[in-house]
SEPATI-626178 format. One line per field, with one value per atom (N, C-alpha, C, CB): atom name; residue number from 0; x, y, z. Coordinates in Angstrom, 2 decimals. Glycine has a CB too. Layout:
// residues N
atom	CA;...
seq	NUM;...
px	X;...
py	Y;...
pz	Z;...
// end
This chain:
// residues 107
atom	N;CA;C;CB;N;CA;C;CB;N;CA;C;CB;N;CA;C;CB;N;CA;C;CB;N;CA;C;CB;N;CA;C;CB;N;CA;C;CB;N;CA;C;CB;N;CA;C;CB;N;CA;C;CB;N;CA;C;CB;N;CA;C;CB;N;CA;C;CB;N;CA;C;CB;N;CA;C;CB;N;CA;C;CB;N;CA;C;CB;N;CA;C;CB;N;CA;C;CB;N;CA;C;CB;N;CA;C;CB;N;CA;C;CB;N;CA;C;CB;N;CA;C;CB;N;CA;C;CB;N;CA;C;CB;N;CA;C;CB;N;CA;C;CB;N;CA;C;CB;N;CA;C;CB;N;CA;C;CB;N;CA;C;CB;N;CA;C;CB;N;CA;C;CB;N;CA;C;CB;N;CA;C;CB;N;CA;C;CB;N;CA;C;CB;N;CA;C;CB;N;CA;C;CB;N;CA;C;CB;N;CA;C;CB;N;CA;C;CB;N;CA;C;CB;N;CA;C;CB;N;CA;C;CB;N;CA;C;CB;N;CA;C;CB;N;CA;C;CB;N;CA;C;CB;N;CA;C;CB;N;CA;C;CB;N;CA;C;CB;N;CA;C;CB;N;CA;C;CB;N;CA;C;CB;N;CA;C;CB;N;CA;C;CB;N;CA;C;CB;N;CA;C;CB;N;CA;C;CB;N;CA;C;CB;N;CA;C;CB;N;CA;C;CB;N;CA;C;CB;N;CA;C;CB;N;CA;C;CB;N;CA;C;CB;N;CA;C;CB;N;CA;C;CB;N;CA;C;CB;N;CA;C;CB;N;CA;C;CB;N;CA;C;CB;N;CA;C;CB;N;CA;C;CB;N;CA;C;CB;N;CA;C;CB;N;CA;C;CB;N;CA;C;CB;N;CA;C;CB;N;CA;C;CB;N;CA;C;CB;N;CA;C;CB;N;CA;C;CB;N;CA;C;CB;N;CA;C;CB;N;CA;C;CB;N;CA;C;CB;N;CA;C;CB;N;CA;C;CB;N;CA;C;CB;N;CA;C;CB;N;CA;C;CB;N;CA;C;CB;N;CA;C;CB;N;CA;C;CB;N;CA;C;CB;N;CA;C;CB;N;CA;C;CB;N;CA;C;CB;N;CA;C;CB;N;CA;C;CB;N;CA;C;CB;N;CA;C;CB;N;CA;C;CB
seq	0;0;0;0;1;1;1;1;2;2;2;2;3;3;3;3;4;4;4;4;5;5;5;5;6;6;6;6;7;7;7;7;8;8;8;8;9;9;9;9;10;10;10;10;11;11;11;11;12;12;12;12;13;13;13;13;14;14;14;14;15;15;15;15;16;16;16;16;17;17;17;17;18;18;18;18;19;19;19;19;20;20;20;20;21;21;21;21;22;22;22;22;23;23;23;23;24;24;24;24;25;25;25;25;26;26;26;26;27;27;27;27;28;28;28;28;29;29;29;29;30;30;30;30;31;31;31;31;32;32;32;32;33;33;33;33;34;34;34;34;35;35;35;35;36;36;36;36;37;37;37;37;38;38;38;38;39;39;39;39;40;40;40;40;41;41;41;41;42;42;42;42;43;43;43;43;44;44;44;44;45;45;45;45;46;46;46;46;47;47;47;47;48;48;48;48;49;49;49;49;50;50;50;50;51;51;51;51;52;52;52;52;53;53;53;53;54;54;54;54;55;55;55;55;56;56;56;56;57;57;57;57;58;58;58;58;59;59;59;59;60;60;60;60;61;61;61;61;62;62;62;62;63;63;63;63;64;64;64;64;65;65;65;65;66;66;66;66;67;67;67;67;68;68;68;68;69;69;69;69;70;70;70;70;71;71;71;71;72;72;72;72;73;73;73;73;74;74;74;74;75;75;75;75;76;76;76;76;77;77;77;77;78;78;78;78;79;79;79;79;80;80;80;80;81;81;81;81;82;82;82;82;83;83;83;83;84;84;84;84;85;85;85;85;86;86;86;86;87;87;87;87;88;88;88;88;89;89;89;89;90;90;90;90;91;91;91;91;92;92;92;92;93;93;93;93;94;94;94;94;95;95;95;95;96;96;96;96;97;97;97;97;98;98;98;98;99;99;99;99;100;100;100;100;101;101;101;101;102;102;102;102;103;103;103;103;104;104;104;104;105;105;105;105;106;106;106;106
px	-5.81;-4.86;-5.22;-3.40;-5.62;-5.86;-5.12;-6.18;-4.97;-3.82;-3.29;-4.15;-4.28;-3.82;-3.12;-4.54;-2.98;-1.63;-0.40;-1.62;-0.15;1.39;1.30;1.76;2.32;3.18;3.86;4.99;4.44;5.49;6.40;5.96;7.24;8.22;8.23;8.92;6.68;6.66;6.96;5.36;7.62;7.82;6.41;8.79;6.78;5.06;5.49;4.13;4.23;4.22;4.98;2.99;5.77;5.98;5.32;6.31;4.28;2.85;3.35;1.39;3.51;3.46;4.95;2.97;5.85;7.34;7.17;8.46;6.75;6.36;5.58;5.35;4.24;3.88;4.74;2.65;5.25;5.93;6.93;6.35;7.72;8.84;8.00;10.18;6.80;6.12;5.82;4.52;5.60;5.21;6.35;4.61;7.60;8.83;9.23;10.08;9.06;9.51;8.89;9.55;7.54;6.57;7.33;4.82;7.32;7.63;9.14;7.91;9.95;11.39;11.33;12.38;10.14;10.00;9.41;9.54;8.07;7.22;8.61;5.76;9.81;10.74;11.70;11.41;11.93;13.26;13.71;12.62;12.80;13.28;14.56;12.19;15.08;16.14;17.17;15.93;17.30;18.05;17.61;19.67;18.03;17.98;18.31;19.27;19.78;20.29;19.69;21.75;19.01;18.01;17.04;17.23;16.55;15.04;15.17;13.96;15.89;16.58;16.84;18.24;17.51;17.53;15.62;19.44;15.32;13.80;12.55;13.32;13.00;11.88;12.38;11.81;13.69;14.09;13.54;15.63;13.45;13.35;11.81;14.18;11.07;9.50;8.98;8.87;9.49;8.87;9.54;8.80;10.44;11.05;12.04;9.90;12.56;13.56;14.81;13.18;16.40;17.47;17.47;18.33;18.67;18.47;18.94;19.39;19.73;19.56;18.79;19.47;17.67;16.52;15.33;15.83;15.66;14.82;15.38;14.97;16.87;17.70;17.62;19.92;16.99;17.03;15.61;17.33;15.11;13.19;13.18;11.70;14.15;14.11;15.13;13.97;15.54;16.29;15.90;17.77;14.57;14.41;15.26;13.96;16.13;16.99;16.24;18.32;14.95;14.38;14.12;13.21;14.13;13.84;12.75;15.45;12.42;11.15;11.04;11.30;9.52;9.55;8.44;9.49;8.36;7.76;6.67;8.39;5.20;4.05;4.07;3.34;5.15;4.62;5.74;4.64;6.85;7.47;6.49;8.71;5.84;4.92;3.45;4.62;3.20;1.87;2.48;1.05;3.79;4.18;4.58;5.15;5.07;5.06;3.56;5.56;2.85;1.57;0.72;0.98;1.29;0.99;1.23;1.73;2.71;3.29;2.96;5.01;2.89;2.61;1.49;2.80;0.63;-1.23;-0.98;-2.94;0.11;-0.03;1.04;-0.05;1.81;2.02;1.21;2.31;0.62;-0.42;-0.99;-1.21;-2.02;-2.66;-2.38;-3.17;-0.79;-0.10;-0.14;1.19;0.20;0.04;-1.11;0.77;-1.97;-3.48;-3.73;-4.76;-3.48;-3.49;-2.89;-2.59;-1.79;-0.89;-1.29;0.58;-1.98;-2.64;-3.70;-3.15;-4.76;-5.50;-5.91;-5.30;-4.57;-4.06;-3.40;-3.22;-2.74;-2.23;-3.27;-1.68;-4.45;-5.75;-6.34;-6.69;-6.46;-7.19;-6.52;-7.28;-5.27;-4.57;-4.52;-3.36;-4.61;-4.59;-6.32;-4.15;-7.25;-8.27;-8.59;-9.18;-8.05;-8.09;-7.31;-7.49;-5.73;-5.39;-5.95;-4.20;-6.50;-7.64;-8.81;-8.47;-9.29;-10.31;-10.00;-10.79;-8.73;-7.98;-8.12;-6.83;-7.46;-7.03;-8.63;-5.85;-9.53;-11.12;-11.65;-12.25;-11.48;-11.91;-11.44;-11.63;-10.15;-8.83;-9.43;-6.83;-9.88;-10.17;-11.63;-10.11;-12.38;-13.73;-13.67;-14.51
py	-8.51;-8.99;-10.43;-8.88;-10.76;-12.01;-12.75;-12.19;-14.10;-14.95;-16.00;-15.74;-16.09;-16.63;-15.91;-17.17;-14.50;-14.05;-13.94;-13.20;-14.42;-14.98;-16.39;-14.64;-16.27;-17.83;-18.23;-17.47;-19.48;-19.38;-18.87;-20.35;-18.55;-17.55;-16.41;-17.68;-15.54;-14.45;-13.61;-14.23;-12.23;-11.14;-10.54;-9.98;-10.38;-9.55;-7.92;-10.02;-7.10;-5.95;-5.33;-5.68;-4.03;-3.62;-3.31;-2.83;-2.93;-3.54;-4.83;-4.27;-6.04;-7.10;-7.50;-7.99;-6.64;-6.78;-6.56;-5.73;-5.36;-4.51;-5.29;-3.20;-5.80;-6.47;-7.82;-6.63;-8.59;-9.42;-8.99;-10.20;-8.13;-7.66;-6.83;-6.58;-6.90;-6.31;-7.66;-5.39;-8.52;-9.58;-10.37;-10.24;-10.50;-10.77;-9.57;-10.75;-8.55;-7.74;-7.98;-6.40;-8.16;-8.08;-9.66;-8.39;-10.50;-12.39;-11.58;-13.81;-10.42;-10.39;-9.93;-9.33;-8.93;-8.11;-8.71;-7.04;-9.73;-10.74;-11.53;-11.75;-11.91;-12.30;-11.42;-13.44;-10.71;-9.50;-10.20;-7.45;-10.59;-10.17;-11.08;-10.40;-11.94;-12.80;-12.00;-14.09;-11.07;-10.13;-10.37;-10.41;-9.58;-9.05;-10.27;-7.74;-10.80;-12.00;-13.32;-12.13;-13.44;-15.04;-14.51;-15.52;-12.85;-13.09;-13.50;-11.79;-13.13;-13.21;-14.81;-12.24;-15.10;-16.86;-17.34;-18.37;-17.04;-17.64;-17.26;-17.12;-16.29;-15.78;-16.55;-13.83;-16.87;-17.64;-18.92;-17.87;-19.36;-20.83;-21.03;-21.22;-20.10;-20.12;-19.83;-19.14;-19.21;-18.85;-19.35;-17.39;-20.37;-21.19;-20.31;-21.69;-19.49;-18.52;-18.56;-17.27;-18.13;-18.02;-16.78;-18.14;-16.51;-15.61;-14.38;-15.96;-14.38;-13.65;-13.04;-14.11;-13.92;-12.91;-12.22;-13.61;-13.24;-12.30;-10.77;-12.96;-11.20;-9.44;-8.13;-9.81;-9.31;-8.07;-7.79;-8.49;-8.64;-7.74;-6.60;-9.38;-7.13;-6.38;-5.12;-7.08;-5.28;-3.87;-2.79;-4.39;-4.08;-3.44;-3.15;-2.44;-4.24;-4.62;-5.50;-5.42;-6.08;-7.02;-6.54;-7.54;-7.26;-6.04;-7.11;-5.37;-8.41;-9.27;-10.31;-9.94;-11.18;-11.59;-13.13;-10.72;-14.46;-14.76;-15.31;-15.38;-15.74;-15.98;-16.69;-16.46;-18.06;-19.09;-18.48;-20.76;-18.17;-17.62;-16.75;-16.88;-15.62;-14.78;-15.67;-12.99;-16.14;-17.22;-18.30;-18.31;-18.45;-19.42;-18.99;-20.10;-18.13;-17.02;-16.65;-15.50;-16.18;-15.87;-16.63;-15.74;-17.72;-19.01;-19.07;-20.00;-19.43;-19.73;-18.25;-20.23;-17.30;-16.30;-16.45;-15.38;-16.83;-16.82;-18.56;-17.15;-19.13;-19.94;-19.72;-21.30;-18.79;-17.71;-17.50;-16.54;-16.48;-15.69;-16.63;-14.92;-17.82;-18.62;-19.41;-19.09;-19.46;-19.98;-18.92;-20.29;-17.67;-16.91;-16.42;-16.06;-16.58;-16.41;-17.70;-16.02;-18.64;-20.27;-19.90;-21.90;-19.32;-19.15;-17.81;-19.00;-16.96;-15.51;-16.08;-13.85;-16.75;-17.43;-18.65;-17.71;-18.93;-19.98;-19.34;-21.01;-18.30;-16.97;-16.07;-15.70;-16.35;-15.75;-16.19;-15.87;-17.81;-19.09;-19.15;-20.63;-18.90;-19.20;-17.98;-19.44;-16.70;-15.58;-15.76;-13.89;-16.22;-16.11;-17.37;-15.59;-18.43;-19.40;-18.40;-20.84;-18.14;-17.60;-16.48;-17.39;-15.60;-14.56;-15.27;-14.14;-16.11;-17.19;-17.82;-18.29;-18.37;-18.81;-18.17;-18.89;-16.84;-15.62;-15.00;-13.93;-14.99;-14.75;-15.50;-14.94;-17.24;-18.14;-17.89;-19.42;-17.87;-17.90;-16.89;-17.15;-15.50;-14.31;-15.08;-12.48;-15.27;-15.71;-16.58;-16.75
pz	-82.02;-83.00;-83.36;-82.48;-84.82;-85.14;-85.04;-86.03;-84.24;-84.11;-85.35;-82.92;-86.44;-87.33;-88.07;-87.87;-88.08;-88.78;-88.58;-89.06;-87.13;-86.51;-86.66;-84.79;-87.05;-87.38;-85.60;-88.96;-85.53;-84.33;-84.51;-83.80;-85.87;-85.77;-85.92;-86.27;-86.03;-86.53;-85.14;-87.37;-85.49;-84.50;-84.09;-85.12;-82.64;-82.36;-82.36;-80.35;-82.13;-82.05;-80.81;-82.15;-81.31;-79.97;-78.34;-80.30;-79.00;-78.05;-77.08;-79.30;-77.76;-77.21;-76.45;-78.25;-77.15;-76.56;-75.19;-77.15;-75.08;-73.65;-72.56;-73.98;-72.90;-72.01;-71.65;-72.32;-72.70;-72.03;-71.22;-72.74;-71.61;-70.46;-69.36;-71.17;-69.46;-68.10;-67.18;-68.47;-67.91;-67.42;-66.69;-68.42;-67.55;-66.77;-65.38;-68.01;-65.88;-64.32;-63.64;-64.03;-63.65;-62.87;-61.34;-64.12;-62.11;-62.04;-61.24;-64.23;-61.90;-61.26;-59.74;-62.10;-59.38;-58.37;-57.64;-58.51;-57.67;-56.80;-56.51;-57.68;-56.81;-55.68;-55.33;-55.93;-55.38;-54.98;-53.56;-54.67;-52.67;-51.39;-51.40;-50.10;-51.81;-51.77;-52.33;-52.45;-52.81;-54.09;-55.48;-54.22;-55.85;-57.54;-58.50;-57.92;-58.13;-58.91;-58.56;-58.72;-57.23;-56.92;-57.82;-55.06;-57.99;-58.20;-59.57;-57.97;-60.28;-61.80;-61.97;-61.93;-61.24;-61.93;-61.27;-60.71;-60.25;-60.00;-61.00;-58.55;-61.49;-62.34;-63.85;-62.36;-63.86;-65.28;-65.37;-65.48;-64.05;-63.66;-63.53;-62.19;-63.47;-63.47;-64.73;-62.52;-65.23;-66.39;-67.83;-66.32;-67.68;-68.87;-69.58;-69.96;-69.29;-69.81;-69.31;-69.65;-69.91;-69.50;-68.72;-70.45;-68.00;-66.87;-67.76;-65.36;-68.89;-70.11;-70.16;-71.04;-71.00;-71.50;-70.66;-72.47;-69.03;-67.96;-67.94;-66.29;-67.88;-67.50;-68.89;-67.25;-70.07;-71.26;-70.84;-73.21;-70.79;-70.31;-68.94;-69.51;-67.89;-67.16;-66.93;-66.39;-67.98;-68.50;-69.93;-68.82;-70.48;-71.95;-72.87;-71.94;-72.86;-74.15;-75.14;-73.75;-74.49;-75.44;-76.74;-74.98;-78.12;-79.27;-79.93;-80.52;-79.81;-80.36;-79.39;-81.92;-79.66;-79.21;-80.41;-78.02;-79.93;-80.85;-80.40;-81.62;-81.30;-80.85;-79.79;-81.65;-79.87;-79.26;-78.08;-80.03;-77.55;-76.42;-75.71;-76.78;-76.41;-75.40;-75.34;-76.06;-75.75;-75.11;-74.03;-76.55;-73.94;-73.09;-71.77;-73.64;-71.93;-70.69;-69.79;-71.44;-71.09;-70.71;-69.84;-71.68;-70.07;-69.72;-68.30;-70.47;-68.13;-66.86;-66.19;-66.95;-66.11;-65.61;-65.26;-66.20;-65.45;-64.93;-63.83;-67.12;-64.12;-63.02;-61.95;-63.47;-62.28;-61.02;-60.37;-61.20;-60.60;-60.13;-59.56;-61.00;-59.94;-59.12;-58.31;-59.51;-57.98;-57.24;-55.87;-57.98;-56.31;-55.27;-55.02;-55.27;-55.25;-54.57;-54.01;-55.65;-54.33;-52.93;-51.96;-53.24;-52.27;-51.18;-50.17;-51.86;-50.72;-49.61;-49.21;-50.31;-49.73;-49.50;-48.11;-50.49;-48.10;-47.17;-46.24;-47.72;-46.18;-45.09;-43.97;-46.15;-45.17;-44.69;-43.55;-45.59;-44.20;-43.10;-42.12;-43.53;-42.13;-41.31;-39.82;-42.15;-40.60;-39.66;-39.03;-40.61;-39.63;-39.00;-38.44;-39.72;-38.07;-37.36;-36.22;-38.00;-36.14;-34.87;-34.44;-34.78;-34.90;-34.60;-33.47;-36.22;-34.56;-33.48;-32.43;-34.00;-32.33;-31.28;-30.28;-31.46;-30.57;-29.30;-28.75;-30.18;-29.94;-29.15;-28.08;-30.05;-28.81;-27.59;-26.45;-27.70;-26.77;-25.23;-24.23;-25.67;-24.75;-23.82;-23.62;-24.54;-24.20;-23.48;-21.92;-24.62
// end
């Protein structure tokens, strides 16, 4: 889709409705474990949105969305993600330092 034919106020494709509200559930469920209503304001609060329009994406009430809202999302969503790969990343080092630990110890 050529981006010079959206304006910032223009509506995107239903196509694009979808992934953004995939993109918000996605952001709603990576926190659930606190409940439904933390993950709902945390995912509002990460991704620049009212807890509103997290709950219409994650119910699919959403009906548009506009260039510059789904690139901004798009946005904060990929630094999600790279937030949580530092963070497994660092879970990793961490399990294989105490792995190494418990090898030395038995030696």
């Amino acid at each position: 889709m050529p981006w010079s034919i959206l304006s910032e106020g223009a509506g995107m494709t239903a196509a694009v409705v979808e992934e953004f509200a995939d993109l918000v559930s996605q952001t709603v469920e990576s926190r659930r474990k606190a409940g439904l209503k933390c993950a709902i304001y945390e995912a509002a609060r990460l991704l620049g949105l009212t807890e509103r329009r997290v709950r219409a994406c994650l119910y699919r009430e959403i009906r548009n969305v506009t260039a510059a809202e789904w690139l901004d999302v798009r946005a904060r969503f990929a630094s999600h993600l790279e937030a949580e790969a530092r963070r497994h990343a660092a879970e990793a080092d961490l399990l294989r330092a105490r792995i190494e630990a418990l090898r030395n110890e038995a030696a």
